[in-house]
C-alpha positions in Angstrom: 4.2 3.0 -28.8 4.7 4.9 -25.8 7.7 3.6 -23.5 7.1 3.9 -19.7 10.1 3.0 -17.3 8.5 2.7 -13.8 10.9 3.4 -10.5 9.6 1.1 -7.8 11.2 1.5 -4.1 9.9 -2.1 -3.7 8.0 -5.0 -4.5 4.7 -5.9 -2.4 1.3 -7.2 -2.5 -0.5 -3.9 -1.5 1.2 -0.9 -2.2 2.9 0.7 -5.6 3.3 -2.4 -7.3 -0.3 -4.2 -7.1 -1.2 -0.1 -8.6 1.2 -0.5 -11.0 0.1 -3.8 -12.1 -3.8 -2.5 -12.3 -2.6 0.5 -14.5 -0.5 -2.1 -17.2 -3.4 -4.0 -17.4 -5.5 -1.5 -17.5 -3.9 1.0 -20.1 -4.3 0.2 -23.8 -1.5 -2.5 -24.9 -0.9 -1.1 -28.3 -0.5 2.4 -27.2 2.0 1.9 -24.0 5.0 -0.7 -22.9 6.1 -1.1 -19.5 9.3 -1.5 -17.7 9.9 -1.8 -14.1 13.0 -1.1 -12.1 12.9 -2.3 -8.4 15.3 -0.8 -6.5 14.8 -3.5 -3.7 13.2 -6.7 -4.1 11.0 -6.8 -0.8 8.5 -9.4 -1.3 7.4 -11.5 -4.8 5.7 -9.7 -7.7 2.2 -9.3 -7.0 0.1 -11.6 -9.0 -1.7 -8.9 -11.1 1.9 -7.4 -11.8 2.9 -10.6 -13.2 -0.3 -11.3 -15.4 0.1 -7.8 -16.8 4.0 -8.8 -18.5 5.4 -5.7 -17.2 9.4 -6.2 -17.5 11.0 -5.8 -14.2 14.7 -5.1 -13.3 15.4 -5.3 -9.7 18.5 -2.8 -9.0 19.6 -4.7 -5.6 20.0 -1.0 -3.6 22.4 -2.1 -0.8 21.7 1.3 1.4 19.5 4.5 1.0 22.0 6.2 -1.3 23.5 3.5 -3.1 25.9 4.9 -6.3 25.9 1.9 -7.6 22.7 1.7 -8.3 21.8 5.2 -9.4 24.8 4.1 -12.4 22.4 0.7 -12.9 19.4 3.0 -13.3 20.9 5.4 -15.7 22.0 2.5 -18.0 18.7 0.7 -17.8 17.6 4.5 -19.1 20.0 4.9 -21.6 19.4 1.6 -23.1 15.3 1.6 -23.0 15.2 5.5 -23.8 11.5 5.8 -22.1 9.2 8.9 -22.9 8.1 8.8 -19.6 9.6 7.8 -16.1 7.2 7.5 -13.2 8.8 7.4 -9.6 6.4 5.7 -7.6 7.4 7.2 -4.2 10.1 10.1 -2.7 12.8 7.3 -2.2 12.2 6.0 -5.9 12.0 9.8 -7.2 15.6 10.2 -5.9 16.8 7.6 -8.5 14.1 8.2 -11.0 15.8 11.7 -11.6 18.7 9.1 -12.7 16.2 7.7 -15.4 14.8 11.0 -16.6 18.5 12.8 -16.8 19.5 9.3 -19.4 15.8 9.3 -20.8 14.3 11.3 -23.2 10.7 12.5 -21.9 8.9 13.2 -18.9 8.8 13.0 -15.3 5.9 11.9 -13.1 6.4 11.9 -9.3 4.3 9.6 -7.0 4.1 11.8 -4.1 4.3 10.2 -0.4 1.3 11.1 1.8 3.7 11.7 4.9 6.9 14.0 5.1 9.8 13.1 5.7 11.3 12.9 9.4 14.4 15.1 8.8 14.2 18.6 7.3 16.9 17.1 4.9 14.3 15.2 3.4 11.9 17.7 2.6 13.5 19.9 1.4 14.9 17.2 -1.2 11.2 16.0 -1.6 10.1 19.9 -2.6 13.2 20.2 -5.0 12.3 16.5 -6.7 8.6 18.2 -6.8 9.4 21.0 -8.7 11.8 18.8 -11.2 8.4 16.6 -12.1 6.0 17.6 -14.7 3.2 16.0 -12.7 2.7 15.0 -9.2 0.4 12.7 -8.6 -1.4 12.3 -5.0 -4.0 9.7 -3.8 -7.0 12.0 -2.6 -7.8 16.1 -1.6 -6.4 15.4 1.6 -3.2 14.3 0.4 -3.0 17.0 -2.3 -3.6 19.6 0.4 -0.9 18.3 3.0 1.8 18.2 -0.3 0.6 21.7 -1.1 1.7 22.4 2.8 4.9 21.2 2.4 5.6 23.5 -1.2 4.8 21.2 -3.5 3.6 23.0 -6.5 0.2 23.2 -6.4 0.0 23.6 -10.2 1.4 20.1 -11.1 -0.6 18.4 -8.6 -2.8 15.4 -9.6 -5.6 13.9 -7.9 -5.8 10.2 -8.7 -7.0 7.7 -5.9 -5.8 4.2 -5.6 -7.7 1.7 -7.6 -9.0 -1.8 -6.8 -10.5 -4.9 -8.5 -12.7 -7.7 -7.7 -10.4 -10.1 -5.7 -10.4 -13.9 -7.5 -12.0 -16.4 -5.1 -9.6 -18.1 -2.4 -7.5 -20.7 -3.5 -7.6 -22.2 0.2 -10.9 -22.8 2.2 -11.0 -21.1 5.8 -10.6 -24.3 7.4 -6.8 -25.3 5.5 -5.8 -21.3 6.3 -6.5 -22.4 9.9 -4.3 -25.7 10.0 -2.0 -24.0 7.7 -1.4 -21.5 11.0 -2.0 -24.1 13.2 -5.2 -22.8 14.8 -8.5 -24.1 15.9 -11.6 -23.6 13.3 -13.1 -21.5 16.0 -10.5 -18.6 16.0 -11.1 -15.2 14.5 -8.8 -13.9 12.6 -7.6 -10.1 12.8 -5.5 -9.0 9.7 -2.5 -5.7 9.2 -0.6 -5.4 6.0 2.2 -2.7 5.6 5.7 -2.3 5.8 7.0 -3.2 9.3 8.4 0.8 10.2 7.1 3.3 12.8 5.2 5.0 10.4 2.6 2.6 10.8 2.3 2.1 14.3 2.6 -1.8 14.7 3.1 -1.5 18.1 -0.2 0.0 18.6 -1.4 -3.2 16.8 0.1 -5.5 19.0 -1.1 -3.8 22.3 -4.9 -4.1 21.2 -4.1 -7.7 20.2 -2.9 -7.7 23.9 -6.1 -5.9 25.0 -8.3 -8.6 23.3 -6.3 -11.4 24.7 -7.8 -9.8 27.9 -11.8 -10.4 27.0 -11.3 -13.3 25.1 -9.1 -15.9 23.6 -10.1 -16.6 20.1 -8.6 -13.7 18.3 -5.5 -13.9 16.5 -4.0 -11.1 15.0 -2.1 -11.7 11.2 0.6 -9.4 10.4 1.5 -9.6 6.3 4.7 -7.5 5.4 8.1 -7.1 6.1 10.5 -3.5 6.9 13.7 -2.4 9.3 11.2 -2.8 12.4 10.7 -6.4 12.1 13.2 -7.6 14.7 12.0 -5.1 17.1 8.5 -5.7 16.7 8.7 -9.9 17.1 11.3 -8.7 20.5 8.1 -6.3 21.6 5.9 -9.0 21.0 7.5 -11.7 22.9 8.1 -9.1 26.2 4.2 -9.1 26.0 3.5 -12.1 26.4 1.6 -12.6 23.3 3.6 -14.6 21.3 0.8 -17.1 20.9 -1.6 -14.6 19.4 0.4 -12.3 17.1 1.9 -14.2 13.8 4.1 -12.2 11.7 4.1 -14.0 8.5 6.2 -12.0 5.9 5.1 -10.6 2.4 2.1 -12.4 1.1 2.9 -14.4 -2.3 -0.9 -13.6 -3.3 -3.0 -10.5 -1.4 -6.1 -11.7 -1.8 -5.4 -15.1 -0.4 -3.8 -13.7 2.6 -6.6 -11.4 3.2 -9.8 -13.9 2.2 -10.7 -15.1 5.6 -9.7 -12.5 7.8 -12.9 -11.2 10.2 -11.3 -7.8 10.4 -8.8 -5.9 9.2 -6.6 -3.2 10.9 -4.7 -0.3 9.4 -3.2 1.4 13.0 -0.6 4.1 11.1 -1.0 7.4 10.6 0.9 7.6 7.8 -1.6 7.5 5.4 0.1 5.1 3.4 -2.2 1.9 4.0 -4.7 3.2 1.2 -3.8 0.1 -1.0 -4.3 -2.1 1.8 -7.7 -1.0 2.8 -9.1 -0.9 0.0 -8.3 -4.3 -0.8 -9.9 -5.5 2.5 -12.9 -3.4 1.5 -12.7 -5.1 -1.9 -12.8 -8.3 -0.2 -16.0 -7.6 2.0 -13.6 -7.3 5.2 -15.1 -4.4 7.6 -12.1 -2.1 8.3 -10.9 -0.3 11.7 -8.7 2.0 11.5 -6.6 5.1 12.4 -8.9 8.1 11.5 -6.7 10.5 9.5 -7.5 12.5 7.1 -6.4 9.9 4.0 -8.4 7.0 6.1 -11.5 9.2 6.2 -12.0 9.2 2.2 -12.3 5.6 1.9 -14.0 4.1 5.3 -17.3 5.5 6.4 -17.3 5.6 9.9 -20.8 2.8 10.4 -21.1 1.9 7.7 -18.1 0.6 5.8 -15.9 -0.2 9.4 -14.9 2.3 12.1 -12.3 4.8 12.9 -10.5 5.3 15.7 -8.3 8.2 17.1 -4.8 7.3 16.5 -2.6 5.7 19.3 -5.9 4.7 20.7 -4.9 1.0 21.3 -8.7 0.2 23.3 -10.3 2.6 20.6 -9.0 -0.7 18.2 -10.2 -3.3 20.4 -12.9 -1.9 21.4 -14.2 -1.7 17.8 -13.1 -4.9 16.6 -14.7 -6.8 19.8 -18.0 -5.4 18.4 -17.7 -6.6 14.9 -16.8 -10.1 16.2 -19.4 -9.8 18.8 -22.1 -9.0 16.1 -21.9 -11.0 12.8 -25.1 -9.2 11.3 -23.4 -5.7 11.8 -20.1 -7.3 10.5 -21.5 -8.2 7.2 -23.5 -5.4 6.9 -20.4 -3.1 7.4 -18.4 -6.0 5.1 -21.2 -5.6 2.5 -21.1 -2.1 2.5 -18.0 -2.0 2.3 -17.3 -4.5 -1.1 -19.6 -2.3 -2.9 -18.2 1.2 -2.2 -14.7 0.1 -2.8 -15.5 -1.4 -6.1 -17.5 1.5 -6.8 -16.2 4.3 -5.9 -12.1 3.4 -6.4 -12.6 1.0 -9.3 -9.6 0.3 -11.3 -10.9 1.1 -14.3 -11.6 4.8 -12.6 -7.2 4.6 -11.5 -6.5 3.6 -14.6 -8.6 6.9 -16.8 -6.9 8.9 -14.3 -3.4 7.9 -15.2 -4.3 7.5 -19.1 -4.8 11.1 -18.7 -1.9 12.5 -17.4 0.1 10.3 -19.5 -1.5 11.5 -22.8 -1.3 14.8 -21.9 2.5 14.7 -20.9 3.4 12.6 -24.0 1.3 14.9 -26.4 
């Protein structure tokens, strides 16, 4: 049996963790074993994560470059021995070089659809590259910006996120309402992502503000936490909208948090939100959202949800006070939606992907 030892920057509901729970469940039990290492806890394990009994070690990183727990890494490696360590991200491929150096096998690296800020950081995100015997990227569009920035073109693998059928909601619409402390009228307008500048929060909050303008139903639900979280509840308050905009942490089960939402919003640019989308598309949610080149793989503009130039707080609005405006269009565009997501970025379709790379690294 094949030993995998996963480096995770961080636990959440939407991103590399809810992937790497798919791919465990996924992947063949007999022919691979899985163990996480988390180098900061962020939120609770995703339920599919848990259901697919992959170990997990959380390394408690106190900073960005934190010795102490590059040393914990190396002896997690020494001690498991994986044939293969898969860094789920540039800030977990800085410690999963840790892993491979005390391991005996290969390397996959998880590339990040954005570069880094500082020049510092790509150029250590090109050197990590060229370490890796795979690199792994989401779509064409994220393979040709890693390709701009010197990744080697050779290694590059296109594998998009996955999804599954969400479970039916636990809570009906009407308890998620009291639960917030809202009237059964309201419509509800959902975000999910780390709270950093990256994704453009602020952008979020000022169409909230926008709608507050036309109407006085819609509430906007922010799932996540990040550095920016302080800043953004200050910002939210000096707008006045404290009474429309709910930060409400990590969620403790996705799909529950997205089940009743009316729309759902990915503002960033990043191109880090794929997880995220594609859950809300899962769950029959029509999407608006920053149009980038990742965002325009998985939302057809019309007929999954719209797109919108980025930074274009009215272009969010604007788009989201149709869809509430027009309940026909919104389940058509929430049908639509459901079926492409489940079809075209299955899990099972992740999961082949990944099965592989793997075999051919480990063969």
């Amino acid at each position: 049996m094949n030993r995998i030892l996963h480096v995770l920057d961080r636990l959440d509901g939407y991103g590399a963790a809810r992937q790497l729970g798919l791919l465990a469940a996924g992947l063949p039990p007999g022919a691979f074993t899985h163990h996480a290492c988390v180098l900061s806890a962020g939120g609770p394990p995703p339920a599919i994560l848990e259901r697919s009994r992959v170990a997990i070690t959380i390394l408690g990183r106190r900073w960005p470059l934190d010795p102490q727990t590059w040393w914990r890494l190396r002896g997690e490696a020494a001690r498991w021995r994986p044939d293969l360590v898969h860094a789920w991200g540039p800030a977990a491929a800085v410690y999963g070089l840790a892993a491979k150096a005390r391991g005996t096998g290969r390397f996959v690296l998880q590339a990040d659809p954005a570069p880094r800020a500082t020049v510092l950081g790509q150029v250590a995100d090109r050197s990590i590259a060229r370490c890796a015997d795979a690199v792994v990227v989401a779509g064409p569009a994220a393979r040709a910006a890693a390709i701009a920035r010197g990744l080697p073109a050779e290694r590059i693998h296109v594998i998009p996120d996955g999804v599954a059928p969400p479970p039916p909601p636990v809570h009906s619409r009407g308890q998620r309402l009291r639960e917030l402390g809202l009237d059964e009228s309201c419509r509800l307008v959902g975000l999910v992502g780390p709270l950093r500048e990256a994704e453009r929060i602020k952008d979020a909050i000022w169409a909230a503000d926008l709608l507050k303008v036309i109407r006085q139903d819609v509430h906007l639900l922010i799932f996540g936490d990040g550095p920016h979280r302080q800043r953004l509840l200050q910002f939210r308050d000096q707008v006045l909208i404290r009474d429309k905009v709910h930060f409400l942490g990590e969620p403790s089960d996705g799909g529950e948090a997205l089940a009743h939402l009316d729309v759902f919003w990915s503002a960033g640019g990043s191109g880090g939100q794929a997880g995220a989308i594609l859950s809300a598309m899962a769950a029959g949610i029509p999407v608006v959202a920053a149009d980038t080149p990742a965002t325009r793989e998985l939302v057809v503009p019309g007929e999954t949800g719209y797109l919108v130039t980025t930074g274009l707080r009215a272009g969010l609005a604007g788009a989201t006070q149709r869809l509430l405006e027009s309940p026909e269009v919104a389940r058509r565009l929430g049908d639509a939606a459901r079926r492409r997501a489940l079809d075209e970025f299955s899990a099972e379709k992740m999961v082949r992907g990944y099965a592989v790379v793997y075999d051919h690294l480990l063969r």
